[in-house]
C-alpha positions in Angstrom: 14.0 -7.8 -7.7 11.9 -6.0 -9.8 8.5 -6.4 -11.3 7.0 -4.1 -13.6 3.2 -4.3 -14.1 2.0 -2.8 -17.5 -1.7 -2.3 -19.0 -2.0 -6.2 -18.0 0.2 -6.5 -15.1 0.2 -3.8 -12.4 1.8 -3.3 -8.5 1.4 -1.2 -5.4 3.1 0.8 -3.1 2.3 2.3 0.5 3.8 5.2 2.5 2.6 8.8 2.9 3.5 11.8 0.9 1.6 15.0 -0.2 3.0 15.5 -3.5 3.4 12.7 -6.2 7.1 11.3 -6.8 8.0 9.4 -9.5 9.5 6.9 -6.8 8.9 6.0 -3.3 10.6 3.7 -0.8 8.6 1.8 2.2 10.0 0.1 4.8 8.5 -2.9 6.8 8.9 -2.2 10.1 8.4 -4.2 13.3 8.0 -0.3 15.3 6.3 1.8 13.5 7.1 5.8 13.1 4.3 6.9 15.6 5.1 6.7 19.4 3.9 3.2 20.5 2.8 2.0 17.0 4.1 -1.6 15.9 4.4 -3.7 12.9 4.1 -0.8 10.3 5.2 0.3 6.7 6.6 3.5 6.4 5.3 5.5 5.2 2.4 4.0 4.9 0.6 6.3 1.9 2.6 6.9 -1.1 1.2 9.3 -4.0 3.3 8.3 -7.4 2.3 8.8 -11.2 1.6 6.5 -13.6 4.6 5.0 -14.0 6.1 5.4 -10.9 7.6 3.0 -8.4 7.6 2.0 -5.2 10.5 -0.1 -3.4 9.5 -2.1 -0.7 13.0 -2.4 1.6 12.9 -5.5 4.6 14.2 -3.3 7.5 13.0 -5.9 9.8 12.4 -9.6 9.0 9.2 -11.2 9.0 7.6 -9.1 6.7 5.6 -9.3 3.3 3.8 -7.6 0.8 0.8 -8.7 -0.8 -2.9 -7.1 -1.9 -5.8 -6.2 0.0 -8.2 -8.5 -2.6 -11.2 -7.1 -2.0 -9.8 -3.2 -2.6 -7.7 -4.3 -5.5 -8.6 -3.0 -8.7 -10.2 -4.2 -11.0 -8.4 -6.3 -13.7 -4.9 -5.7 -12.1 -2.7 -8.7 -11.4 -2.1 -9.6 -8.0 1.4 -9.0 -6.9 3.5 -10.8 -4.3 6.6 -9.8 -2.3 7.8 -12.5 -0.3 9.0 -12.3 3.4 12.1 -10.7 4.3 12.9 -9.8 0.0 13.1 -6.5 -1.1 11.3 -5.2 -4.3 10.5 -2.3 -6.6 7.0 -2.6 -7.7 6.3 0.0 -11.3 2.3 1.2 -11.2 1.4 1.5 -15.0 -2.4 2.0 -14.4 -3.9 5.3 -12.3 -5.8 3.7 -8.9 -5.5 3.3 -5.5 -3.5 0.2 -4.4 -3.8 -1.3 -0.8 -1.5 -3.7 0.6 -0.9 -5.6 3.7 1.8 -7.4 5.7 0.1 -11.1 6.1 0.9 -11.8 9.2 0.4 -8.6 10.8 -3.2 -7.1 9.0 -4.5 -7.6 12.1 -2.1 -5.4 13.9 -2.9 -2.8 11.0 0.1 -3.1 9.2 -1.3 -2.0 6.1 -0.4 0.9 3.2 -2.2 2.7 0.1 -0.3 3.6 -3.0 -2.3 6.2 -4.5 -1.1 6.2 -8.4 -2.3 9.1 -10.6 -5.5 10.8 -10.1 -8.0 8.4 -8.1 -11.4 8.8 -6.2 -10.2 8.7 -2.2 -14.3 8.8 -1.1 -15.1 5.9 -3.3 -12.2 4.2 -1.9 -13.3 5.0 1.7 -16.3 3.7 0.8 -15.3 0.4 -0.6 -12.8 -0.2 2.4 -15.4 0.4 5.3 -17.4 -1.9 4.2 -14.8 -4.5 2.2 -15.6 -7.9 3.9 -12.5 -9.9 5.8 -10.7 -6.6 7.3 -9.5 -7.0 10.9 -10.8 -3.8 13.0 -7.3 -1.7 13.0 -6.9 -2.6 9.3 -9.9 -1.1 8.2 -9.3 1.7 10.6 -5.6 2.6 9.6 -7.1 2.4 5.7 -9.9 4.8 6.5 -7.3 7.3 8.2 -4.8 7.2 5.0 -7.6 7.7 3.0 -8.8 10.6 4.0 -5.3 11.8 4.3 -5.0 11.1 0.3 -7.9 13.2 0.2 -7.0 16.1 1.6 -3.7 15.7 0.0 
């Protein structure tokens, strides 16, 4: 499957990288990279340009892909990856995407796709304080953002 999202119709990605790629893959996991860490996408910050992609790959079932509403941006359709379906997602707008496994948000399964050039404090900012975040969720996003930052 994929989706492309233009001025009108935009997607996300999550994972971590340093340097923007023009593509990114994440997997859902059920164990996540870090000792003892669970339900996770991996990576779970991705830095791509505008215009980039990122393919979300079912590893392990039981997994989806679907916005953080309150941290969306502004304008951009919402996007929807259904359980256990693999998709590429192409980011045609510069922001900061965040995304969450529905199910497991309050495990913390969550990811950023950073696209372009973006403001990481104003996105800390919005996410410590975005209402309906489970505790790890809001955690884990305040980690990867300050990890884009200092990327």
């Amino acid at each position: 499957m994929m989706i492309r999202i233009a001025l009108s119709a935009l997607l996300l990605t999550a994972g971590v990288a340093a340097a923007a790629e023009p593509t990114a893959t994440i997997h859902e996991l059920n164990r996540g990279p870090a000792a003892g860490e669970t339900f996770a996408y991996d990576p779970a910050l991705v830095r791509i340009p505008v215009g980039g992609s990122v393919r979300f790959e079912p590893t392990d079932k039981g997994h989806n892909v679907v916005p953080i509403r309150s941290l969306w941006p502004a304008g951009v359709p919402s996007v929807d990856v259904p359980f256990n379906s693999a998709a590429t997602l192409v980011f045609d707008k510069a922001g900061v995407y965040a995304v969450q496994c529905t199910p497991h948000n309050g495990l913390g399964m969550v990811a950023l796709i950073v696209v372009g050039k973006a403001d990481m404090a104003e996105f800390a900012a919005k996410a410590a304080s975005a209402p309906g975040l489970a505790p790890k969720a809001r955690a884990k996003l305040g980690v990867l953002a300050g990890a884009a930052d200092r990327a």
